[in-house]
N, C-alpha and C positions, 0 to 999 in steps of 0.2 A: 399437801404434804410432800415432803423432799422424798425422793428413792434413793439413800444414800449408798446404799446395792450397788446401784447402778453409776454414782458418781466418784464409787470405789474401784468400780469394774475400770471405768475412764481412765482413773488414774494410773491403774498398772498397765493398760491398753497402749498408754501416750510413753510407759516405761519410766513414771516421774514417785518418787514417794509423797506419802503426806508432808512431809517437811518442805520437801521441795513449790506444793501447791499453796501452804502457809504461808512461805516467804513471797510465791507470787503475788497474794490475795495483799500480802503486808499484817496477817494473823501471827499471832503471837503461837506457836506448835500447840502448846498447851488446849489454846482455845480452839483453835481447829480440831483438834484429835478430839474434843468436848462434841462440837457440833458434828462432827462426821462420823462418828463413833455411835451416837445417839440412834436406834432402832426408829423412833420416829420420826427422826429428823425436826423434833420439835425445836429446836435451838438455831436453826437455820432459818436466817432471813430471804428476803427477795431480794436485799442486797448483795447477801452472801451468794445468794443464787446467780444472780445477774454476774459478780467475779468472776465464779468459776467455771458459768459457760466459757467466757470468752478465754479464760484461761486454758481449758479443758477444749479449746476447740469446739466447742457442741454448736451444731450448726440449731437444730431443733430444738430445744431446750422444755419443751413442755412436757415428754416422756422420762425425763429428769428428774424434773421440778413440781409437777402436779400430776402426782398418784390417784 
């Protein structure tokens, strides 16, 4: 399961908004704010995960990504 906690905390950490990580990833706002917004992170892939490390800088990615 995704810690979307923690890949919230990221984002304000890097000082970037969700809009700004949607347009990196090439998600449409709508859909990211869906996925990232989600308590369980059930809507996020490994592919979505795999983006936003790199995007996100996450050198580690497994305290992230699997809860």
């Amino acid at each position: 399961m995704i810690d979307v906690n923690k890949v919230k905390g990221r984002i304000k950490e890097l000082g970037l908004t969700q809009a700004n990580v949607a347009d990196e990833v090439g998600m449409d706002i709508s859909t990211f704010n869906r996925k990232i917004n989600d308590a369980d992170g059930r809507y996020m892939t490994t592919g979505d995960a795999k983006l936003l490390a790199t995007v996100l800088r996450i050198e580690n990615p497994i305290p992230y990504f699997f809860c």
